[in-house]
BAFI-3210 file (N, C-alpha, C; in Angstrom, 3 decimals, decimal comma, padded with zeros to 6 digits):
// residues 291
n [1|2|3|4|5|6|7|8|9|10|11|12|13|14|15|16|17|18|19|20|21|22|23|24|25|26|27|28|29|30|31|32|33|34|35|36|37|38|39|40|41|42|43|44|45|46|47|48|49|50|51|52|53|54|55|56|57|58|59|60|61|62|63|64|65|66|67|68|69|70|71|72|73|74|75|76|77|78|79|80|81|82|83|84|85|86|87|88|89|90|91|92|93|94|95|96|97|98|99|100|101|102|103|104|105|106|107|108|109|110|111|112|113|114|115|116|117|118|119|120|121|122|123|124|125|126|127|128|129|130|131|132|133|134|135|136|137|138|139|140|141|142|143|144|145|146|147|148|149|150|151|152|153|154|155|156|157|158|159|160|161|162|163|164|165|166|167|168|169|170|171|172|173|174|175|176|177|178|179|180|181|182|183|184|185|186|187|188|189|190|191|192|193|194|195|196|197|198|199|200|201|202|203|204|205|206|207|208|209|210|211|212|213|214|215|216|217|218|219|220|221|222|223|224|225|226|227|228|229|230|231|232|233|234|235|236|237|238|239|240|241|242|243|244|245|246|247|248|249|250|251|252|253|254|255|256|257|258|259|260|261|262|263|264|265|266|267|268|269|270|271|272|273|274|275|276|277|278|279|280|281|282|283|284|285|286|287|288|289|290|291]
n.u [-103,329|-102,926|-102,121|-099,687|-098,430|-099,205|-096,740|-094,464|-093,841|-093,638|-091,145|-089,401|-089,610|-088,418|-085,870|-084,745|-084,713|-082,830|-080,774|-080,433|-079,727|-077,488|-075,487|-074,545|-073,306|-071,317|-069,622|-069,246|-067,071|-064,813|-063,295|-061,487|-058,486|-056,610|-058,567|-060,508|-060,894|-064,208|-065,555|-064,991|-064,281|-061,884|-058,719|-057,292|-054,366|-050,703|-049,685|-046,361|-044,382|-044,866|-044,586|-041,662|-040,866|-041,644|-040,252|-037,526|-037,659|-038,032|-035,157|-033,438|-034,138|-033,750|-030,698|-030,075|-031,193|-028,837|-025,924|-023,065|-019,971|-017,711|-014,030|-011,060|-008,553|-005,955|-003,401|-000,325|001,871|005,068|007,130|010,074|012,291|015,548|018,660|022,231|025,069|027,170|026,103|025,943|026,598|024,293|022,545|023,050|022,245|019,698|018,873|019,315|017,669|015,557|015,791|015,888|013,647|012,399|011,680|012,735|015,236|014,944|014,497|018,106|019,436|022,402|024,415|026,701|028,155|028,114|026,089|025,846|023,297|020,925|018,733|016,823|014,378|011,915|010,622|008,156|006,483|003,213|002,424|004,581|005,434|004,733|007,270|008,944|008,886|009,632|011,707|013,582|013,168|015,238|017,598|018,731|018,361|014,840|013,745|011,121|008,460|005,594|002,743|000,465|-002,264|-004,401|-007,316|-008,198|-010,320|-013,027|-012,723|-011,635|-013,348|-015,215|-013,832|-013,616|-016,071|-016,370|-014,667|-016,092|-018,574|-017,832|-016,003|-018,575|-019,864|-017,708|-018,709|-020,770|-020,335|-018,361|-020,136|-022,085|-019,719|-019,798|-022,108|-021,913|-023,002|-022,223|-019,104|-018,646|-020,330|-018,730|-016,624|-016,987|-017,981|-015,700|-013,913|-015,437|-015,123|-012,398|-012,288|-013,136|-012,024|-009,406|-010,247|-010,803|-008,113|-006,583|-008,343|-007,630|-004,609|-004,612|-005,651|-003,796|-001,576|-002,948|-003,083|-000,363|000,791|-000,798|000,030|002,586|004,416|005,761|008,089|009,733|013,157|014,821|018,015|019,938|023,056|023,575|023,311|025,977|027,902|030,503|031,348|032,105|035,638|036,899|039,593|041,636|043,835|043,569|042,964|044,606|047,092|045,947|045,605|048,856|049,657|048,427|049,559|051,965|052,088|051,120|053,578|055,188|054,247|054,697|057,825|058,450|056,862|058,856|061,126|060,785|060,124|062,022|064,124|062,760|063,118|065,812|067,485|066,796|067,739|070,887|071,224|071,091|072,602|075,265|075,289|075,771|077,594|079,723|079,296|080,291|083,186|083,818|083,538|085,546|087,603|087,981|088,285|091,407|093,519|093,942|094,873]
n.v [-032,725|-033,348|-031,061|-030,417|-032,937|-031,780|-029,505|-030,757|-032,111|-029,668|-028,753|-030,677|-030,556|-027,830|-028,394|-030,384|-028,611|-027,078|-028,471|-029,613|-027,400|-026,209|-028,249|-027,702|-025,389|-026,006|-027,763|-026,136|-024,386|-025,656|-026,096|-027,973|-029,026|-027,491|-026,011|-023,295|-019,804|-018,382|-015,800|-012,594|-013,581|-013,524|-014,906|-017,685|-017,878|-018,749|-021,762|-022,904|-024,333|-023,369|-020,695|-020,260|-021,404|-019,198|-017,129|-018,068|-018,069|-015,037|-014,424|-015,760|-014,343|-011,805|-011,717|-012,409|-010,307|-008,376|-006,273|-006,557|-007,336|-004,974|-005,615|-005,756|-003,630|-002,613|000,149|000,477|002,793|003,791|005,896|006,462|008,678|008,538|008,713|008,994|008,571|007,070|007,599|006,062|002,670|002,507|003,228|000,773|-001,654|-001,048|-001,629|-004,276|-005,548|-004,998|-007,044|-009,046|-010,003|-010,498|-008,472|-005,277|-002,796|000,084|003,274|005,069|007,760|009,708|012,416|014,439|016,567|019,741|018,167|015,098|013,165|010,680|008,690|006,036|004,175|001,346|-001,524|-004,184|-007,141|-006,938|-007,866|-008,478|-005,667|-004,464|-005,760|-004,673|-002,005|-002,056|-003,175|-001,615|000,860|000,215|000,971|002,990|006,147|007,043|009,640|010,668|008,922|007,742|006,495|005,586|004,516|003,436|002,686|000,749|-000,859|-000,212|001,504|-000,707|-002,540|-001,294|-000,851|-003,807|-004,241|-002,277|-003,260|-005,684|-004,416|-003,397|-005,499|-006,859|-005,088|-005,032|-007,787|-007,427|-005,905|-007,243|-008,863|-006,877|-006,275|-008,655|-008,508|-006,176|-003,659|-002,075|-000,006|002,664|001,875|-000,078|000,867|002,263|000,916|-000,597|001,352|002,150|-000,287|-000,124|001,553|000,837|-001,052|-000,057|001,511|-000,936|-002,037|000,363|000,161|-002,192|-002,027|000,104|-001,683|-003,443|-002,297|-001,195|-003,988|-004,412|-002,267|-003,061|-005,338|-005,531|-003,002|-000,294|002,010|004,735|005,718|008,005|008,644|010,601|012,373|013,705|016,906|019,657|017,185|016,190|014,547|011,680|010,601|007,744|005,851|003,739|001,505|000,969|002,943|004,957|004,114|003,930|006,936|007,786|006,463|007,913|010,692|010,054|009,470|012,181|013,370|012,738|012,760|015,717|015,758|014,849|016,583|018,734|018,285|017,183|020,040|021,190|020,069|020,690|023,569|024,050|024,629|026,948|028,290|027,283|029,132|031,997|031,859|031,584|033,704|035,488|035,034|035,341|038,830|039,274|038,328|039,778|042,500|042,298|041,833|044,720|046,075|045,647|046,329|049,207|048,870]
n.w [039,231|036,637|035,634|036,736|035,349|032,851|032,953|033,894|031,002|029,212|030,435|030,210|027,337|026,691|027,801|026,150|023,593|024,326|024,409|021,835|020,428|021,433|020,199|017,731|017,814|019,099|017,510|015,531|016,725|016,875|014,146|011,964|011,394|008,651|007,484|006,130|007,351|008,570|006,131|007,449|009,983|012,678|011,985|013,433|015,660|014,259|014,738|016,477|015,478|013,015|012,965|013,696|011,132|009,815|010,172|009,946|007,420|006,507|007,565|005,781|003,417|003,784|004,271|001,767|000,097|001,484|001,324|000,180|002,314|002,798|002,306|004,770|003,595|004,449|004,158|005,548|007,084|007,942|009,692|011,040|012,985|014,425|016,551|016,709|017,234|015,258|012,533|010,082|010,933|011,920|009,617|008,373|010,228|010,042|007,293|007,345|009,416|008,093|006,113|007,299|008,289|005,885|003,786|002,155|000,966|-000,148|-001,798|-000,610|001,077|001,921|003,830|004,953|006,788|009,473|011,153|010,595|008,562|007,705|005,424|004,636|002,784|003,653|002,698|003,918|004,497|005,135|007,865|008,888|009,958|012,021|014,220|012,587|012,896|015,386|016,626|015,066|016,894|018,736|017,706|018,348|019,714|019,795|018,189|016,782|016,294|014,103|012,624|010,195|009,207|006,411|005,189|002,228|001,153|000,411|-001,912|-003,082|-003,848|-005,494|-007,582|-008,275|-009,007|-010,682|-012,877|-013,521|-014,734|-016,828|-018,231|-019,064|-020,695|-022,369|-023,488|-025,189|-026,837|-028,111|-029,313|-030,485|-032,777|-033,913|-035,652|-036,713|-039,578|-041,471|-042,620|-041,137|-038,642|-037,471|-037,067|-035,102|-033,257|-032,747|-031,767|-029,118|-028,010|-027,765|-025,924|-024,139|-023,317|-022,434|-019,755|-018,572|-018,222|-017,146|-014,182|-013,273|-013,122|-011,443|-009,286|-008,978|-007,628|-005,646|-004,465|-003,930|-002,104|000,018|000,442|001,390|003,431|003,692|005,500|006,679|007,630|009,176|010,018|012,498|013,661|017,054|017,879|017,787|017,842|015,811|012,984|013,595|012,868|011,030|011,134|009,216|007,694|005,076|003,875|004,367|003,015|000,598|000,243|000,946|-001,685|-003,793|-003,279|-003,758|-006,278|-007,065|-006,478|-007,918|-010,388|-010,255|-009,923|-012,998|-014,719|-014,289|-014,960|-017,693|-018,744|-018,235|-020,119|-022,158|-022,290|-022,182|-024,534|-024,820|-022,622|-023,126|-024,700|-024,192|-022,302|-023,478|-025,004|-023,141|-021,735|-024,072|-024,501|-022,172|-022,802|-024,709|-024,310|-021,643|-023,683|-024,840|-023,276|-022,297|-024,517|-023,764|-021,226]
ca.u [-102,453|-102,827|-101,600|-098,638|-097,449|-098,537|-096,291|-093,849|-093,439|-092,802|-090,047|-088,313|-089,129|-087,143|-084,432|-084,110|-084,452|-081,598|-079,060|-079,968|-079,331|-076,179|-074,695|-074,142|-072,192|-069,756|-069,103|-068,740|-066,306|-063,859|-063,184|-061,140|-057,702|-056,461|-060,258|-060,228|-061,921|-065,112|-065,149|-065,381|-064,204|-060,426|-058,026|-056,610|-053,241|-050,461|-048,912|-045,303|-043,637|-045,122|-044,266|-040,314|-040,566|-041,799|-039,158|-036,555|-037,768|-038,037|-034,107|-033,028|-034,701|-032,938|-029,695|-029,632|-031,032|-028,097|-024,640|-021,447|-019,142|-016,322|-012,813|-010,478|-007,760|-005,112|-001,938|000,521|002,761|005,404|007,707|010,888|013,282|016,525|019,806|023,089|026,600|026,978|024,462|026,159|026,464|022,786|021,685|022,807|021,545|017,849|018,618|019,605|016,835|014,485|015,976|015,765|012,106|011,478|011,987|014,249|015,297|014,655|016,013|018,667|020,761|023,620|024,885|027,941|028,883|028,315|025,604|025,543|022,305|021,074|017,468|016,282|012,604|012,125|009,594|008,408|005,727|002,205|002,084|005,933|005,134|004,764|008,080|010,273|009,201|010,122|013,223|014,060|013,549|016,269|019,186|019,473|017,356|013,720|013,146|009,806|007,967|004,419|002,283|-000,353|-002,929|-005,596|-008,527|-008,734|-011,136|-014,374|-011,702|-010,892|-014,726|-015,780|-012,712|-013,829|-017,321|-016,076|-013,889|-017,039|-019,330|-016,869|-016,265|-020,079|-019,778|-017,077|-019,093|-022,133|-019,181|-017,653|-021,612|-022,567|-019,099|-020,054|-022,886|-022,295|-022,855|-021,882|-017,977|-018,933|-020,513|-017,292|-015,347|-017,665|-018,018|-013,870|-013,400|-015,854|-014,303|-011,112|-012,251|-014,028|-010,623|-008,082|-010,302|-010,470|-006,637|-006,815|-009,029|-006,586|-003,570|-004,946|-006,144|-002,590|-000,949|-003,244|-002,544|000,956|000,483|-001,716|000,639|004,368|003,984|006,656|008,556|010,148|013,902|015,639|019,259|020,978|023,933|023,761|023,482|027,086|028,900|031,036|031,031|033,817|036,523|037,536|041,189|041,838|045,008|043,690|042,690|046,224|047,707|045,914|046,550|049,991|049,787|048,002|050,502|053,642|051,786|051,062|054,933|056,075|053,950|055,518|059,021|058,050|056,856|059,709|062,219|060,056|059,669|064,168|064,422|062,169|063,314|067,470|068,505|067,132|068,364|071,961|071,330|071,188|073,840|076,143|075,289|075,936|079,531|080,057|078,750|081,105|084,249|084,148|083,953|086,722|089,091|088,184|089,986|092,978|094,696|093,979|095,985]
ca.v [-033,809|-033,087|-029,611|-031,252|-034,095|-030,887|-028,984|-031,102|-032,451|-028,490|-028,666|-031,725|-029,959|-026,973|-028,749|-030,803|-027,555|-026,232|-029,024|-029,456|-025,893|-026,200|-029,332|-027,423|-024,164|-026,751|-028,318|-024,659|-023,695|-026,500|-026,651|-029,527|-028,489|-027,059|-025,385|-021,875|-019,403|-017,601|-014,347|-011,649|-013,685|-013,416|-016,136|-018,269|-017,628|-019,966|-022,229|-022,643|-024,849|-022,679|-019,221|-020,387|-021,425|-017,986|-016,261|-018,311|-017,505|-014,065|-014,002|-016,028|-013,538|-010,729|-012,397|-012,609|-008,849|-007,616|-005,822|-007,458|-007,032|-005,083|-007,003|-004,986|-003,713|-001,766|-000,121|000,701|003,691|004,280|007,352|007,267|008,970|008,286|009,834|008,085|009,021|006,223|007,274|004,774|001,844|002,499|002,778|-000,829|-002,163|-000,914|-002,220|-005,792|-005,753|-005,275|-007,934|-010,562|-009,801|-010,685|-007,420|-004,672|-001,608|001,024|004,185|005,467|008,869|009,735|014,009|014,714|018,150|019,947|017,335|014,069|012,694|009,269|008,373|005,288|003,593|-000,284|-002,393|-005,338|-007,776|-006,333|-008,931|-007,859|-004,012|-004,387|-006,183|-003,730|-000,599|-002,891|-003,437|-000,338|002,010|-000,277|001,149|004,584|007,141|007,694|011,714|010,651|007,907|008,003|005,493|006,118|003,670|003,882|001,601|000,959|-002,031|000,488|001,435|-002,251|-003,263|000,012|-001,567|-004,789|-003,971|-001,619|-004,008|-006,585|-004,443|-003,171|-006,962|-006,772|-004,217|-005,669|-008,755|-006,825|-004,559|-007,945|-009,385|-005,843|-006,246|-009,629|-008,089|-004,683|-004,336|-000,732|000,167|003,178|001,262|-001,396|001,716|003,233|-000,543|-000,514|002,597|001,939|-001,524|000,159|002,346|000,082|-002,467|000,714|001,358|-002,061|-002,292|001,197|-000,129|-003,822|-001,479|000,505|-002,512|-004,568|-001,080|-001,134|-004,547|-004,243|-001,392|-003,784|-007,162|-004,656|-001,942|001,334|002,887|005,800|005,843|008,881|008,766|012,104|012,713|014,582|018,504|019,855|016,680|016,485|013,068|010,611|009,988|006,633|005,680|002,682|001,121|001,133|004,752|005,556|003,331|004,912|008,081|007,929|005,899|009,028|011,863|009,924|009,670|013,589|014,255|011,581|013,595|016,946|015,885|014,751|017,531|019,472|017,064|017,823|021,450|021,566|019,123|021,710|025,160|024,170|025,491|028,248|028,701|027,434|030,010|032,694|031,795|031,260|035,333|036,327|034,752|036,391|039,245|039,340|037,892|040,859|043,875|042,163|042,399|046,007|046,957|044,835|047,353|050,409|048,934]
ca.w [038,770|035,032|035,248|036,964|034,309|031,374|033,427|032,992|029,588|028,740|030,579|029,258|026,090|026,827|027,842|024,903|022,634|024,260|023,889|020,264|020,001|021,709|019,776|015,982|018,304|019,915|016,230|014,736|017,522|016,656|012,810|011,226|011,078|007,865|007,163|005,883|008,680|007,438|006,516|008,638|011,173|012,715|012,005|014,303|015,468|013,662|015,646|016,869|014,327|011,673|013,316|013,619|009,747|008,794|011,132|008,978|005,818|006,306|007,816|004,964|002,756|004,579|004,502|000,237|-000,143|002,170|000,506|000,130|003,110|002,656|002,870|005,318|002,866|004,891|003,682|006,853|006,832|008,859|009,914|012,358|013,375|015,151|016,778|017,131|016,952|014,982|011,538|008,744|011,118|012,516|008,893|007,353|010,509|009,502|005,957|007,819|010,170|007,019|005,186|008,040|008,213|004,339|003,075|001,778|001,205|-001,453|-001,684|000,405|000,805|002,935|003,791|006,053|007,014|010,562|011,835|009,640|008,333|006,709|005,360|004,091|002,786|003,838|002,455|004,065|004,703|006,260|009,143|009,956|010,066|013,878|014,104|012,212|013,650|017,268|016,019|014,757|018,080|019,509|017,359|018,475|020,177|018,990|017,959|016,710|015,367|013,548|011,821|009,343|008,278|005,292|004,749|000,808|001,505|000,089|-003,334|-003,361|-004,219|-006,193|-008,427|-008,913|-009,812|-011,653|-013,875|-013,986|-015,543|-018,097|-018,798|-019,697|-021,557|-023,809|-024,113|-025,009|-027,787|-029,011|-029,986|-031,259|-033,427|-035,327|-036,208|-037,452|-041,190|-042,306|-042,190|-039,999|-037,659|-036,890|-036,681|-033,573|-032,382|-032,469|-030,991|-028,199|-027,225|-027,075|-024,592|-022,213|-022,523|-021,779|-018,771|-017,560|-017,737|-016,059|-012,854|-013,117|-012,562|-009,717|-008,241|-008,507|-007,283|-004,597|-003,714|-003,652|-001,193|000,950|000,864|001,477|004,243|003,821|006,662|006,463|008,489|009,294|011,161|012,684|014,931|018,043|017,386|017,800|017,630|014,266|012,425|013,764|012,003|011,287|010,755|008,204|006,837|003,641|003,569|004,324|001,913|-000,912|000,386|000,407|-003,283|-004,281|-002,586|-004,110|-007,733|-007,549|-006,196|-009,099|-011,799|-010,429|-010,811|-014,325|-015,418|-014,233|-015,777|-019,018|-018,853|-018,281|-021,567|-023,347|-022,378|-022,345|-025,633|-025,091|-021,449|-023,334|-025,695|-023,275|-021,222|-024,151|-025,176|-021,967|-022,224|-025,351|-024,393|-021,152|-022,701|-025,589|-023,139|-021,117|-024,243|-025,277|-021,801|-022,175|-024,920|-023,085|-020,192]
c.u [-102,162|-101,995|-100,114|-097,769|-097,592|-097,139|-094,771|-092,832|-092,859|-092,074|-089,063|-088,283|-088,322|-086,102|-083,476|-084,283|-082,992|-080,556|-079,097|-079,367|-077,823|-074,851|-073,945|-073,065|-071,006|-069,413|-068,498|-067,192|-064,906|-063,765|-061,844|-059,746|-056,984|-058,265|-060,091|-060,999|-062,991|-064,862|-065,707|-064,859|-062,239|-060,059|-057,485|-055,283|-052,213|-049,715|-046,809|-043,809|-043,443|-044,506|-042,529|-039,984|-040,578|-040,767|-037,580|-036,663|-037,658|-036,283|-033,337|-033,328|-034,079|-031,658|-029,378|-029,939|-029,657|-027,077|-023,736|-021,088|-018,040|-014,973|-012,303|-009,328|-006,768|-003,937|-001,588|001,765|003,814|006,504|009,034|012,206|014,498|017,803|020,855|024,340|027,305|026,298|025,134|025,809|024,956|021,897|021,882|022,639|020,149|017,904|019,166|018,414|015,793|014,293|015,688|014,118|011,327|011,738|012,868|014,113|015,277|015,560|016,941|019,367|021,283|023,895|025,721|028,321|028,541|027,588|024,692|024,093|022,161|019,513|017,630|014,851|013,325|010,690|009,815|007,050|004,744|002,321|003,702|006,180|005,618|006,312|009,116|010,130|009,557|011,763|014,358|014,507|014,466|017,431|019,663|017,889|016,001|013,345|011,567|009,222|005,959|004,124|000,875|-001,044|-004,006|-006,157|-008,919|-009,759|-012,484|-013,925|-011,955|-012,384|-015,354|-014,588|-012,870|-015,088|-017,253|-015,572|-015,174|-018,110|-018,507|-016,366|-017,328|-019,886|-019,118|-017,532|-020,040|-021,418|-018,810|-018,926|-022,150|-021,484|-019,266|-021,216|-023,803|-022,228|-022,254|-020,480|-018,100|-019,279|-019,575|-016,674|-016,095|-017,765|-016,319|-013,658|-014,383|-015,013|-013,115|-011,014|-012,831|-012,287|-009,595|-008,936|-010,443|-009,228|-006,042|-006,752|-007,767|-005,890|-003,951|-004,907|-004,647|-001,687|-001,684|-002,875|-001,277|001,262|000,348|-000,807|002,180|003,983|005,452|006,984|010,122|011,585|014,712|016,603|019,806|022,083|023,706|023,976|024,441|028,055|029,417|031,158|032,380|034,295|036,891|038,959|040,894|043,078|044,850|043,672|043,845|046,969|047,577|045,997|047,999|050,082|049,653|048,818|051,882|053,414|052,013|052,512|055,343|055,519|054,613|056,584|058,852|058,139|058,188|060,719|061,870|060,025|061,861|064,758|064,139|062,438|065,264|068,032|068,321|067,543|070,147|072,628|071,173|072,308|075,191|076,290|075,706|077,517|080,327|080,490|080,274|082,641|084,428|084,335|085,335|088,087|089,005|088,794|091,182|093,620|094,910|094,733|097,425]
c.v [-033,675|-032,283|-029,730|-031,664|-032,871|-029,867|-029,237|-031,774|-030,838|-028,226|-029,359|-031,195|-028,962|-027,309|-029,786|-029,701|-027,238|-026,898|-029,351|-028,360|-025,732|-027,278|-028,637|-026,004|-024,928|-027,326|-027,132|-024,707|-024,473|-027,308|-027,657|-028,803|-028,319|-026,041|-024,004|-020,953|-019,150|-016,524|-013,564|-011,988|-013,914|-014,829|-016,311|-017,691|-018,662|-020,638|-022,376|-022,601|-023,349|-020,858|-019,189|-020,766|-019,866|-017,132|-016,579|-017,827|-016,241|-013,705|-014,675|-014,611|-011,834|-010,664|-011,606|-011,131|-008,031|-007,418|-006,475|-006,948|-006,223|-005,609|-005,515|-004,985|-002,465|-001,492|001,010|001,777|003,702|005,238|007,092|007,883|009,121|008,745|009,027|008,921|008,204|006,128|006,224|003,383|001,187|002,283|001,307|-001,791|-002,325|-002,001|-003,802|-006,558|-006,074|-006,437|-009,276|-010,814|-010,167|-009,641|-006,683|-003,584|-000,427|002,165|004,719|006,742|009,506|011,449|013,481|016,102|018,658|018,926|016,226|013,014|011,477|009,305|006,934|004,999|001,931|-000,560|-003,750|-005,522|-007,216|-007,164|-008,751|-006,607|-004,029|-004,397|-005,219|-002,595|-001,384|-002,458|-001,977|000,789|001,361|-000,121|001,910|005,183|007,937|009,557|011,601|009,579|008,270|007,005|006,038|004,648|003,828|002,462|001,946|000,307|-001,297|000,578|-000,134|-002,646|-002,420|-000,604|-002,601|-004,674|-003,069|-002,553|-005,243|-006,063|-004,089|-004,357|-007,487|-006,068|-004,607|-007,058|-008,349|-006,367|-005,629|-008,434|-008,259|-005,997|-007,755|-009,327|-006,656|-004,919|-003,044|-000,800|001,049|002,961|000,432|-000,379|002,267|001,865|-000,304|000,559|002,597|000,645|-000,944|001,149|001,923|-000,637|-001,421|001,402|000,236|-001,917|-001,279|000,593|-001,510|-002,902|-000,869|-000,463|-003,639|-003,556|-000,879|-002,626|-005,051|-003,119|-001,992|-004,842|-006,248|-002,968|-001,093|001,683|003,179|005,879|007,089|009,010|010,221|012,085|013,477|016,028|018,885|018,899|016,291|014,880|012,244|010,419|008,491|006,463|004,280|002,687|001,738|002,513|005,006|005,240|004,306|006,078|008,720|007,888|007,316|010,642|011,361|010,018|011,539|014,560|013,747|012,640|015,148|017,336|015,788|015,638|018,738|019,086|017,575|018,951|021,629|021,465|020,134|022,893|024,933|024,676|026,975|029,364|028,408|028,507|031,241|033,249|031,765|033,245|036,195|036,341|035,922|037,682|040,104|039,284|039,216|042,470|043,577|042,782|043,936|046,629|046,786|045,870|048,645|050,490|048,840]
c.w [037,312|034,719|035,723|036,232|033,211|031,511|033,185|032,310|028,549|029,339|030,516|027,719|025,762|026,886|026,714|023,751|022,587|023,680|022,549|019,845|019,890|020,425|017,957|016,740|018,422|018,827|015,441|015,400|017,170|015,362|013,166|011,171|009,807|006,782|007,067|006,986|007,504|007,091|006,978|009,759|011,608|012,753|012,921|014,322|015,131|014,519|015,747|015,874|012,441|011,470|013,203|011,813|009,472|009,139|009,614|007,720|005,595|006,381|006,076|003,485|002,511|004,082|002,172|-000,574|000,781|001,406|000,869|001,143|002,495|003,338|003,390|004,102|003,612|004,515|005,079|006,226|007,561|009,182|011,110|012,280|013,925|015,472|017,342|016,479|015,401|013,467|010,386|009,290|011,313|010,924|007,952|008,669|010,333|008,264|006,708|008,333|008,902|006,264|005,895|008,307|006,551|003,703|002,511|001,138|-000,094|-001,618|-000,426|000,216|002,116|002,670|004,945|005,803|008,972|011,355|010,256|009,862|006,807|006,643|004,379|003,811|002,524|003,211|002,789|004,150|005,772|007,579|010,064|010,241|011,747|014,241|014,252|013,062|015,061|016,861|015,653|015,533|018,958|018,951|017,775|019,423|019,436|019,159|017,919|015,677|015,296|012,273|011,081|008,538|007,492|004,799|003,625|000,549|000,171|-001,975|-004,012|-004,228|-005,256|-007,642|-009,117|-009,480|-011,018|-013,374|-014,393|-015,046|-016,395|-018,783|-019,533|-020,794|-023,186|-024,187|-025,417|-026,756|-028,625|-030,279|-031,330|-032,756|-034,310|-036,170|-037,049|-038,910|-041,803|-041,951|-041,509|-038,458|-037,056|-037,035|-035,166|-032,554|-031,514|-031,315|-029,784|-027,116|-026,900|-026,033|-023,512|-022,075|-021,864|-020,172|-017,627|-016,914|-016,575|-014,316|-012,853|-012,515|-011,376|-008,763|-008,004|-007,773|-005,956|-003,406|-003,280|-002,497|000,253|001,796|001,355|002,489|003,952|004,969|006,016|007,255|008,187|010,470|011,557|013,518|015,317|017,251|018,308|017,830|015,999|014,309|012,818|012,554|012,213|010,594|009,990|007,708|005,830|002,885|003,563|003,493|000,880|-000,653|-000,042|-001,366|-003,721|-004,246|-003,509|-005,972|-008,100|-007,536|-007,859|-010,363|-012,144|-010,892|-012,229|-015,073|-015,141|-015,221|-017,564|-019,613|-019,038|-019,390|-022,112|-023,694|-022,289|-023,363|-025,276|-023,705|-022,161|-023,744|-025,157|-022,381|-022,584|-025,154|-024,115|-021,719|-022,719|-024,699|-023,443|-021,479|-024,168|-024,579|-022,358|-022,235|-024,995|-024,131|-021,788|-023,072|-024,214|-021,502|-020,476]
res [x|x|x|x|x|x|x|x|x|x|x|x|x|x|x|x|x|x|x|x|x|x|x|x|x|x|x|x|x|x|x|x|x|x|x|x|x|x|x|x|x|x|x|x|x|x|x|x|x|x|x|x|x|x|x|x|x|x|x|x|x|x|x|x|x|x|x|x|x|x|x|x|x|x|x|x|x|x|x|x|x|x|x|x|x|x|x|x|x|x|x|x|x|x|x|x|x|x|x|x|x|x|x|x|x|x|x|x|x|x|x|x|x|x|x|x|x|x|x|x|x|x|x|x|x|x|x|x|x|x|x|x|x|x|x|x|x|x|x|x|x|x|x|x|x|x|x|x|x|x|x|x|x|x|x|x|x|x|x|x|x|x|x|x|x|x|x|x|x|x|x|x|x|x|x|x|x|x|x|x|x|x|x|x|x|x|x|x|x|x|x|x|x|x|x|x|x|x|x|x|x|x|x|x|x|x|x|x|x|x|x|x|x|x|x|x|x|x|x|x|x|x|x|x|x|x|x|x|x|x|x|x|x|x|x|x|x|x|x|x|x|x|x|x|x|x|x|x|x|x|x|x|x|x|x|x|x|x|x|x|x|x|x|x|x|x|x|x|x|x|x|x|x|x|x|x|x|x|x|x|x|x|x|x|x|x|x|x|x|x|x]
***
C-alpha cells in the first residue's frame, strides 16, 4: 500500500515537470508582433499587405531609374510617277489637289519635244500624306510609286540634350565671366561662350529643320506622255490672233525697210541711169553725120 501512494506521487511529479517545462516553449513560439527574431534564427516571412508595399516600391523605383521614351518623329517621302496624254493639265491638277489639302507646291519644270515631260515637288501636311498620294494615282496612269519613311525621333532627343547641356555650359561661361580678373582670361571666357552659343544655334537650326521636315511631308510628281505619241496641239483664237499680229508686223517692217533702202540708194540709181542716157544719146549722134 505504501509503495503504491510513493508510486504515485512520482508520477504526479513528472507530470507536473513536464507542463512547466512546456509552458515557457509555447510563449517562445509566439512572439509579440513587431519583436525582432533572435539571432541565428530565420525570420518570419512578411506578410501580405507588407509584401504588395515592397513590390510597389521597388516598381516605383524602377519606373524613375528608366530612360526617356523616345517621341516618334517621322519625315514621309514620297515618289510617283504618272502617264497621260494630257501632262500640263495632269500637272496643275497635282498642284490643285495639293493646295486643297493645305499645302503647295514648290518647284516645278516643264520639257516638250518627242515625248513630253512635267515634274513637280508638293508639300503638305503629315496627317494628309496618305490623302495626296490617293489622290494623285487617280489622274493618270501609275508607272511607279514609292514611299520612304525615316524615324528622326532618336536625332530629335540627342538634339535637345544636346542644346540643354550647352545651356549649362553657358551658364557655367556667363558666372566664370563676372568673375574673371585678368584681360586674358575674359578673352578665353569670350571666345569660349561664343562657341558653346554658335553651337547651340547650330543644334536649334537642325532641330527647327528637322521639325519642319516632320510637320510638311514631300512628294515627288513626275508626268510623261505615252512613248511615241507627240504632244497635242492645241488650237486657240488668241494664238492665232497674235500670230497673225506678228506675221503682218514682220511683212509691215519688210516693206519699210524696202521703202527706206529705194529713198537711200535713188540718186545714185538716178545717177546711173542719167549716164547711161548720155552715154546712149552721144553715140546715136556720132552716126547721124556719116549717114
Amino acid at each position: 500500500m505504501r509503495l503504491a501512494r510513493t508510486a504515485g506521487l512520482a508520477l504526479l511529479a513528472v507530470l507536473a515537470a513536464m507542463m512547466f517545462g512546456c509552458a515557457p516553449k509555447a510563449e517562445q513560439a509566439a512572439p509579440p508582433p513587431g519583436a525582432a527574431a533572435a539571432p541565428g534564427e530565420p525570420s518570419a516571412p512578411p506578410s501580405a499587405p507588407a509584401a504588395a508595399e515592397a513590390k510597389s516600391q521597388a516598381r516605383s523605383g524602377d519606373a524613375a531609374e528608366a530612360p526617356r521614351t523616345i517621341p516618334r518623329k517621322i519625315i514621309y517621302e514620297g515618289y510617283v510617277t504618272l502617264e497621260s496624254d494630257k501632262v500640263g493639265d495632269v500637272l496643275s491638277q497635282v498642284a490643285a489637289v495639293a493646295r486643297r489639302l493645305g499645302g503647295y507646291e514648290g518647284n516645278m519644270e516643264q520639257s516638250a519635244g518627242d515625248r513630253q515631260t512635267a515634274s513637280i515637288v508638293l508639300r503638305v501636311p503629315a496627317e494628309k500624306f496618305g490623302a495626296l498620294m490617293t489622290e494623285i494615282a487617280k489622274l493618270g496612269r501609275v508607272m511607279s510609286r514609292r514611299v520612304e519613311a525615316k524615324d528622326v525621333g532618336e536625332e530629335w532627343v540627342d538634339l535637345e540634350a544636346r542644346i540643354k547641356t550647352k545651356r549649362q555650359e553657358e551658364e557655367r561661361l556667363l558666372q566664370l565671366l563676372d568673375k574673371a580678373g585678368g584681360v586674358s582670361a575674359l578673352l578665353e571666357v569670350e571666345r569660349e561662350l561664343s562657341r558653346v552659343r554658335g553651337e547651340i544655334e547650330q543644334a536649334q537650326g537642325r532641330l527647327r529643320f528637322l521639325g519642319n521636315q516632320v510637320d510638311l511631308s514631300t512628294v515627288h510628281v513626275e508626268v510623261r506622255s505615252p512613248a511615241g505619241v507627240a504632244p497635242a496641239a492645241t488650237w486657240r483664237a488668241t494664238t492665232v490672233i497674235k500670230s497673225a499680229c506678228q506675221d503682218f508686223l514682220v511683212i509691215g517692217h519688210a516693206v519699210l525697210s524696202l521703202v527706206i533702202y529705194v529713198l537711200v540708194m535713188l540718186p545714185y540709181w538716178l545717177a546711173f541711169a542719167g549716164l547711161v542716157w548720155w552715154t546712149r544719146r552721144r553715140r546715136r549722134g556720132s552716126r547721124e553725120p556719116g549717114l
